[in-house]
MARSE-775404 format. One record per atom (N, C-alpha, C, O, CB): x, y, z. Coordinates in steps of 0.2 Angstrom, whole numbers, plus 5000, padded with zeros to 4 digits. Glycine has a CB too. Layout:
BEGIN
XYZ
...
//
This chain:
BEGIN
522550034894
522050074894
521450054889
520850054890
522150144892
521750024884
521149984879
521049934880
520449904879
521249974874
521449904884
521049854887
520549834889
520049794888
521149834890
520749884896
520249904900
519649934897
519149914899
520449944903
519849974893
518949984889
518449934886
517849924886
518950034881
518949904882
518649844880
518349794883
517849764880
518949814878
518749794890
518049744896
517549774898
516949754899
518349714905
517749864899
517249874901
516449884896
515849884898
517549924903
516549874888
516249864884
515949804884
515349804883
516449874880
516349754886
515849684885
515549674890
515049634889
516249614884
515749694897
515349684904
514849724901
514349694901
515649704912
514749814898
514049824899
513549784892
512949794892
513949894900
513749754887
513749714882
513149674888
512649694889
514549674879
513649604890
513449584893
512749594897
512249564897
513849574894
512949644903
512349674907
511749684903
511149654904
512449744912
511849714898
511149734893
510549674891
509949674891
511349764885
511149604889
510649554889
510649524894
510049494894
510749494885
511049524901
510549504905
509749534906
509149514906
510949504910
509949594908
509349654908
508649644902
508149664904
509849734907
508749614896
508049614892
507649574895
507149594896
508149584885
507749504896
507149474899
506849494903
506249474903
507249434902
507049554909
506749584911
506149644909
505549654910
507049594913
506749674904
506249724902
505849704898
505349734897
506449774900
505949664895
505149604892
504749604895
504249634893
505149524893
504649564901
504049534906
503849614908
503249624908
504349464914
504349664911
504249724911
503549734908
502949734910
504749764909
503749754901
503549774894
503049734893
502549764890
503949774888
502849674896
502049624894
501549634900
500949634899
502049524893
501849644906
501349654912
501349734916
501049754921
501549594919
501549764912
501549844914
501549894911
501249944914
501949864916
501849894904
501949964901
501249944894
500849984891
503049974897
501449874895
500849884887
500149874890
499749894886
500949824879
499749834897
499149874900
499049944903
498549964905
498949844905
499649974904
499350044905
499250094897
498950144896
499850074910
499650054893
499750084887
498950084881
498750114876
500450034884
498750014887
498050014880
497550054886
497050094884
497649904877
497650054891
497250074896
497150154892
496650164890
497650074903
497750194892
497650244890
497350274883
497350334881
498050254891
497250224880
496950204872
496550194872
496150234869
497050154867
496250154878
495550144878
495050214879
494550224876
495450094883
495450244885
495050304888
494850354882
494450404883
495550334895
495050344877
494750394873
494050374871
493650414869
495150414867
493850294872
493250274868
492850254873
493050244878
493250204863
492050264871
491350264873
491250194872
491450164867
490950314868
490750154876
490450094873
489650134872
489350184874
490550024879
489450074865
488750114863
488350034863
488249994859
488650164855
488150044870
487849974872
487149974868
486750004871
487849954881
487149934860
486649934859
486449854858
486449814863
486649974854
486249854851
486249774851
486949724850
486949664851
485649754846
487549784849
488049724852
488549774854
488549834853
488349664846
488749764856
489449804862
489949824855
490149794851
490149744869
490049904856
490349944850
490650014853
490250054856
489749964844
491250024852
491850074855
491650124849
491450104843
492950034855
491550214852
491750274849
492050284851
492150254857
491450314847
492350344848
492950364847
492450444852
491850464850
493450374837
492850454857
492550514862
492850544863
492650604863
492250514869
493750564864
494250604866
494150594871
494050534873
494250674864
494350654874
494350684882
493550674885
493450684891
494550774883
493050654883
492650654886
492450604893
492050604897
492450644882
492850574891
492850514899
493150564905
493050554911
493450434897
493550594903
493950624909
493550714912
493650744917
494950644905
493150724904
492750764908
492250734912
492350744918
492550804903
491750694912
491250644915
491750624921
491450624926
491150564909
492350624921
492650594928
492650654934
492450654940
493650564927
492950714931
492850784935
492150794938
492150814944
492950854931
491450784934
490650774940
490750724941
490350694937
489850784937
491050674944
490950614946
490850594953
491250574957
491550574943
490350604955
490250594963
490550554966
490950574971
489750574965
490450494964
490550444965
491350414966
491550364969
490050414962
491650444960
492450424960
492450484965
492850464969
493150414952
492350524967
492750584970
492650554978
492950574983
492350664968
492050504980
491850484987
492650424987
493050424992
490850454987
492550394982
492850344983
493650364983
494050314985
492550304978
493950414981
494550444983
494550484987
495150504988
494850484978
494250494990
494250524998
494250444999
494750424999
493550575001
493850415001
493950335005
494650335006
495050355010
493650245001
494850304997
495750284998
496050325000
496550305003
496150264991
496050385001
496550445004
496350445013
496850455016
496150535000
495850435015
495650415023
495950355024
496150355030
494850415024
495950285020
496050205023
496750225020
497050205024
495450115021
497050235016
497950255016
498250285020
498650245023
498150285013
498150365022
498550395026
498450375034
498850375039
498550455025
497750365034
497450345043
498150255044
498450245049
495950305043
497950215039
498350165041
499150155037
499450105036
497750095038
499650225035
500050215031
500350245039
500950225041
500050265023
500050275044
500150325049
500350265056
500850275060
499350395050
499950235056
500050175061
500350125060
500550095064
499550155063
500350095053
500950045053
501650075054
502150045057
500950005047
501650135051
502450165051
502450195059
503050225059
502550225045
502150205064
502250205072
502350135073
502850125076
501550245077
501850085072
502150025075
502649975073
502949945077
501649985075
502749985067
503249955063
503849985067
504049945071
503249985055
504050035066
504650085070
504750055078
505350035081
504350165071
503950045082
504050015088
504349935087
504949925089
503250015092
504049895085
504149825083
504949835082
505449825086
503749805077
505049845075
505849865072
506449865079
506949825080
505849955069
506049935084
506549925088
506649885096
507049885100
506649995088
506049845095
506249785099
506549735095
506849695099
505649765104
506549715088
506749655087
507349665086
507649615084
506449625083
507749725086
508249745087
508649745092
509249745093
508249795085
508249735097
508749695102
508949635103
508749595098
508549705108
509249605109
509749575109
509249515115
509349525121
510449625111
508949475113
508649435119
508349375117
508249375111
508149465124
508049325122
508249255119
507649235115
507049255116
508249185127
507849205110
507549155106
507149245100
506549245100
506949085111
507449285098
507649335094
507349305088
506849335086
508449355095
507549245083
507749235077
506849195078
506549205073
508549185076
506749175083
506049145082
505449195081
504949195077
505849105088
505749235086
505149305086
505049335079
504549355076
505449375093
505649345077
505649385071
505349335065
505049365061
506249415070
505449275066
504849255058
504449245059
504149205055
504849215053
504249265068
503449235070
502949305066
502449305064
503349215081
503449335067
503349415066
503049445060
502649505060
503949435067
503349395054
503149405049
502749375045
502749385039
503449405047
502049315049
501749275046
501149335046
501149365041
501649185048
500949345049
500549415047
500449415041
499849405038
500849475049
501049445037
501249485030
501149425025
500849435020
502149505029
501349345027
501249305024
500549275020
500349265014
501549265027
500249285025
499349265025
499149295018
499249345016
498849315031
498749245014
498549265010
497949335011
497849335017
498149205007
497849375009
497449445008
496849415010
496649415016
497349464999
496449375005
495849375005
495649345009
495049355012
495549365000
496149275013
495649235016
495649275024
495249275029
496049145016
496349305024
496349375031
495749415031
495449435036
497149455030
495649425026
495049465027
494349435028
493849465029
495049515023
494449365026
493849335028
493749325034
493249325038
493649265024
494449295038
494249295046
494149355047
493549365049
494949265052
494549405047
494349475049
493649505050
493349545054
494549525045
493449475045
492549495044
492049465049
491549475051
492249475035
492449395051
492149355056
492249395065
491849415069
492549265056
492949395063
492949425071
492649505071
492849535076
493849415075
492349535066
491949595066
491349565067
491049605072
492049645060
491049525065
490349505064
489949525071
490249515076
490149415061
489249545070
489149575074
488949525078
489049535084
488849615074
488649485077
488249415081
488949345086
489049325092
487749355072
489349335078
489549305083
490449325082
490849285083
489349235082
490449385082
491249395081
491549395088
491149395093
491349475078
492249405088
492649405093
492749445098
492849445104
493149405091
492549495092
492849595095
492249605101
492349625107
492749685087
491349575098
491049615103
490949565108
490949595113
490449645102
490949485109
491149455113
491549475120
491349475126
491349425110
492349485117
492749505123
492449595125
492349605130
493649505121
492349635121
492049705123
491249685129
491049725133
491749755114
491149645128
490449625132
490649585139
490349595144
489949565128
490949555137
491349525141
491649575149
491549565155
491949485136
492049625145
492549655150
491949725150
492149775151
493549675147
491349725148
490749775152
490849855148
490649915149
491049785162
491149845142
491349915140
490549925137
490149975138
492149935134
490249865131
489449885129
489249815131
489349755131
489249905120
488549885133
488049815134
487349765130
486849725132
487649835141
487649795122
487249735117
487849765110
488249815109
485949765115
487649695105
488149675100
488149775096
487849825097
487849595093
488749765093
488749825089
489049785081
489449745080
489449905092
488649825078
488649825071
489049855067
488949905064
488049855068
489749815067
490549865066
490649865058
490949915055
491349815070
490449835056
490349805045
489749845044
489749855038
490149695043
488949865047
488449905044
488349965047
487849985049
487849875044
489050005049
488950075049
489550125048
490150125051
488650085054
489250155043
490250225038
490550215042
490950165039
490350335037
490850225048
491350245051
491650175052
492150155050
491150295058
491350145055
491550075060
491650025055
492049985056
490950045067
491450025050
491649995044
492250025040
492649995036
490949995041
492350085040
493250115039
493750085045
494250055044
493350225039
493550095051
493950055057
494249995056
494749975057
493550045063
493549955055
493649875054
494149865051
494549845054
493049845050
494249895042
494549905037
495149915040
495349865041
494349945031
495549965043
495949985044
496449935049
496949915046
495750035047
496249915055
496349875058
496649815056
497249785057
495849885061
495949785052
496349745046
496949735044
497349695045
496049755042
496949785040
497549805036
498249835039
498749815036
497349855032
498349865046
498849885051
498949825053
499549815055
498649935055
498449765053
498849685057
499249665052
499849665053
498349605059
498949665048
499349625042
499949665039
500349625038
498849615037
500149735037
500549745032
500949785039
501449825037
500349795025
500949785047
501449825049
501849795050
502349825052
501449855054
501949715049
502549685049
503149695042
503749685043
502349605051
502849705038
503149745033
503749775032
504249765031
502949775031
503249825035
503549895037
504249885043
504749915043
502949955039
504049835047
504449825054
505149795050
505749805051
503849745060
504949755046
505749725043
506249755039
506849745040
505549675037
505849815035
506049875030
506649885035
507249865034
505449945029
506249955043
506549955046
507249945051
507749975054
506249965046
506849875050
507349825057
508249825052
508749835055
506749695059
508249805044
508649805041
508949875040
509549875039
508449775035
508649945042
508949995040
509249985049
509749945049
508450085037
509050005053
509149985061
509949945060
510549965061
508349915064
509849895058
510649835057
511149865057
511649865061
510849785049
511049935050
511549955045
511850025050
512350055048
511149975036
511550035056
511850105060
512450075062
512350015063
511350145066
513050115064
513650075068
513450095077
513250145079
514550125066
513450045080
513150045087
513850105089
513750145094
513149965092
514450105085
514750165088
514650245090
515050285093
515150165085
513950255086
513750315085
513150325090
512850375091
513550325077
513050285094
512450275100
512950285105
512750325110
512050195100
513550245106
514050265110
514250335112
514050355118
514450245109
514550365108
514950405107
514450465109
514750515112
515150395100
513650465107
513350535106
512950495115
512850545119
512750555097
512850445117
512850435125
513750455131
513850475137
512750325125
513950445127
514450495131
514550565131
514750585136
515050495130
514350605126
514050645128
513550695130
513450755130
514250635127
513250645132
512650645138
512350645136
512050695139
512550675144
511850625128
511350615127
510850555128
510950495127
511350625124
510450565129
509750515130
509550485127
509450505122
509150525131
509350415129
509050375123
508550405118
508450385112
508850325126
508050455119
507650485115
507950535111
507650555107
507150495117
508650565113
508850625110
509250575104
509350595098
509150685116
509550515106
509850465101
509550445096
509850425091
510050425103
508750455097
508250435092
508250475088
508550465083
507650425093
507950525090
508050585083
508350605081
508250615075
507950625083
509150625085
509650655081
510050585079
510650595078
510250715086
509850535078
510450455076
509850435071
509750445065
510850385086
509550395075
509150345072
508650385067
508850365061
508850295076
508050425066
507750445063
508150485056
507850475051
507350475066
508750515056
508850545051
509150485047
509150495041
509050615052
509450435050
509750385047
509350335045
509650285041
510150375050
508750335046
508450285045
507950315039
507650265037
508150255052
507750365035
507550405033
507450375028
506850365027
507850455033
507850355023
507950325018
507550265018
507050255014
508450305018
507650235024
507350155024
506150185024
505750185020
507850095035
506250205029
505550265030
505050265024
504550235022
505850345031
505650325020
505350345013
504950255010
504350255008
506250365008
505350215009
505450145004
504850125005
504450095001
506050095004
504750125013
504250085017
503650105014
503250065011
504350085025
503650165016
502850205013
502950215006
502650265005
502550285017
503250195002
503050204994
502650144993
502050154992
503650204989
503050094994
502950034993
502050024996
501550004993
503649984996
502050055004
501150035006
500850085004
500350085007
500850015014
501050145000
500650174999
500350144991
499750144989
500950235000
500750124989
500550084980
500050034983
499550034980
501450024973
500149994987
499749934988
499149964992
498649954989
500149884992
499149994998
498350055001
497950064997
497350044997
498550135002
498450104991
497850154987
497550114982
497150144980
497950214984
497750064981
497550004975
497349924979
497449874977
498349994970
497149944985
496849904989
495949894986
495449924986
496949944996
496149824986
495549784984
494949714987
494349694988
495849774979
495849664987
495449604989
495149604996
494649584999
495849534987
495549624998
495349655008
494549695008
494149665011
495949725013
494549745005
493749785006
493249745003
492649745005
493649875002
493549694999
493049674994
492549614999
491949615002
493449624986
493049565001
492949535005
492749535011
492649485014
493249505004
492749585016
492649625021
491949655021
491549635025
493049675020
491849725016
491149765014
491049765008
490449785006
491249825017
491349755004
491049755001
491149824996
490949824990
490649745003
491349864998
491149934997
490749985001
490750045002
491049944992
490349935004
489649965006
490049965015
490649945017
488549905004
489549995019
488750015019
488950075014
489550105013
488250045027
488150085010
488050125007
488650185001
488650234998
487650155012
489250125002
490050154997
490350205001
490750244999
489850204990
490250185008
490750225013
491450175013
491950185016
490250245022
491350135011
492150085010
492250095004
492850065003
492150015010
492050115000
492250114992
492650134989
492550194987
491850124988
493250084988
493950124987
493950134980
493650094976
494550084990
494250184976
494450174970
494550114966
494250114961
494950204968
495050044966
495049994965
494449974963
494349964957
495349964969
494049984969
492949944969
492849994965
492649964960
492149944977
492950064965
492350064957
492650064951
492250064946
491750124956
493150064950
493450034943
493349964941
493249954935
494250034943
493249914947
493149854946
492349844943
492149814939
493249814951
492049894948
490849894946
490949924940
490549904935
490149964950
491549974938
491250014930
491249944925
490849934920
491950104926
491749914926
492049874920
491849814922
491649784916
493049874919
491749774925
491449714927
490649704927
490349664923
491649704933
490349764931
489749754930
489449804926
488949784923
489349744936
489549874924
489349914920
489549914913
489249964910
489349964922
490049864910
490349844905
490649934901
490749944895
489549784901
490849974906
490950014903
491550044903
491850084907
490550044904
491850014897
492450014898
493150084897
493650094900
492649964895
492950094894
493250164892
493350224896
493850264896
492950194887
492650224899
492650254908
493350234911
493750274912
492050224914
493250164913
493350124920
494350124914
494750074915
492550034922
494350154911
495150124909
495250234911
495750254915
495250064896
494950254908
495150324909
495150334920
495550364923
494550384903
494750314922
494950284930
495550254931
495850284936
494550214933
495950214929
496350174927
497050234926
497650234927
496050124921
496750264923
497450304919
497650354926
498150364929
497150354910
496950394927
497350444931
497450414940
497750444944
496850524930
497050364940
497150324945
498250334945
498650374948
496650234944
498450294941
498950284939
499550354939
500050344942
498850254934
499450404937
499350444936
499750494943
500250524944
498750434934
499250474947
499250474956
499950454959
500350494961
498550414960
499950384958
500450344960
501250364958
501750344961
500150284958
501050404952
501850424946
501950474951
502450474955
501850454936
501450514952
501850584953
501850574963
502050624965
501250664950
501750534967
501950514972
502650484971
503150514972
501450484975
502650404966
503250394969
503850464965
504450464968
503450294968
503850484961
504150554959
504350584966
504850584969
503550594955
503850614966
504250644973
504550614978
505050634981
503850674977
504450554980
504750504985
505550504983
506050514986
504250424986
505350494976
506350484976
506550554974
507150564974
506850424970
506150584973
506250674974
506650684981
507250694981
505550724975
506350664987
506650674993
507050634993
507650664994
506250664998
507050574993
507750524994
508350554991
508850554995
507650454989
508350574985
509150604980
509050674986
509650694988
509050634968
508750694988
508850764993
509250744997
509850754998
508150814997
508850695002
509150655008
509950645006
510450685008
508850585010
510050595001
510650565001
511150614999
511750604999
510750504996
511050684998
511450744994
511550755000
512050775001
511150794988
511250765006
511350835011
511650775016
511950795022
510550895014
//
């Protein structure tokens, strides 16, 4: 029995140093910029004749409550997240469960499947912005082509069609993601439980719901944490795309944290943006593994 304690002492001995290097690099690219982030947000810049931090408290966070403009721009990210969190996870699911079957040359499809995801960001969203362009893009070509309009449309200079654009965008690119997440929870079901509930004369869709959705649940959850962090902190794609504009009907939180502190040099704002931006994201993934520990208990 002492023995036994004794290894068990030195294995977690051991794990701990393996575990520091991590929590190092942790502790230099995560905990101590959000740490000064939130230091900062107490101070004012007093852009006189040279750049000089007061000490404001809460004032930045009162200034963020009338803030038009972050409030427009958290509606954007709350519209281009859940509008595109909603269709990759329908298409993802769809995809998932064909690449789950069983048919020839399977292993090609599937990492054909995933250069999508591979693609750098920005340079995706520079072709994107081409095949939107109103003159010589792709989209109104073939729409002209097959007679649906009969002169170019302006899909990048107007609110609506310029969130579409964005969207679209973003559903090519990250549903293969989500498709993989799934396709690995999909593996892990025993094909004996598809049988079993088909002998009892259920339907392939009644096997969906009662088999595969509640078991796949887990996997679901992980999928949309993960594009929900990356969505709402979506940047190099709108940037490169619109811009923010027309007129900041693209303008996601990310863009005006980047205008306050980049070009309005104002930083104490744009770090208290930063904070409760963050903020957001705690108390989402919070609940997400709120539900998960529910799931795995019942």
């Amino acid at each position: 029995m002492r023995l036994s304690t004794n290894n068990y002492n030195q294995e977690k001995y051991i794990g701990w140093w393996l575990i520091i290097p991590a929590l190092i690099i942790l502790t230099l690219v995560f905990i101590y910029p959000i740490t000064r982030a939130f230091w900062m947000s107490f101070f004012q810049q007093n852009l006189g004749t040279e750049l000089e931090s007061i000490f404001a408290g809460f004032s930045n966070y009162s200034r963020l409550l009338g803030d038009g403009r972050f409030w427009q721009s958290l509606r954007n990210t709350t519209i281009f997240t859940a509008v595109s969190l909603t269709l990759e996870l329908i298409l993802g699911m769809v995809f998932a469960l064909i690449l789950n079957q069983a048919f020839f040359a399977r292993g090609i499809v599937r990492t054909t499947a995933l250069i999508p995801w591979a693609l750098p960001t920005a340079i995706m969203g520079l072709a994107w912005a081409w095949i939107f362009n109103d003159q010589y893009g792709i989209v109104n070509d073939i729409l002209m082509r097959l007679g649906f309009i009969s002169e170019n449309i302006n899909w990048l200079g107007e609110p609506n069609r310029a969130m579409l654009s964005l969207i679209v965008a973003d559903v090519w690119k990250t549903t293969p993601f989500i498709a993989i997440i799934l396709l690995a929870g999909l593996q892990s079901i025993p094909s004996d439980l598809y049988e079993a509930h088909q002998m009892d004369g259920a339907s392939p869709w009644q096997s969906f719901w009662q088999i595969t959705i509640p078991l796949l649940t887990p996997q679901i959850l992980i999928a949309l944490l993960f594009r929900f962090a990356q969505s709402f902190g979506v940047f190099d794609l709108v940037q490169v795309m619109t811009g923010g504009g027309p007129a900041g009907s693209t303008e996601m939180v990310a863009i005006y944290i980047y205008a306050t502190v980049r070009r309005y040099l104002d930083f104490g704002y744009g770090a208290s943006l930063v904070v409760v931006t963050f903020l957001l994201l705690i108390l989402v993934v919070a609940l997400t593994f709120f539900l998960i520990s529910k799931l795995q208990k019942n």
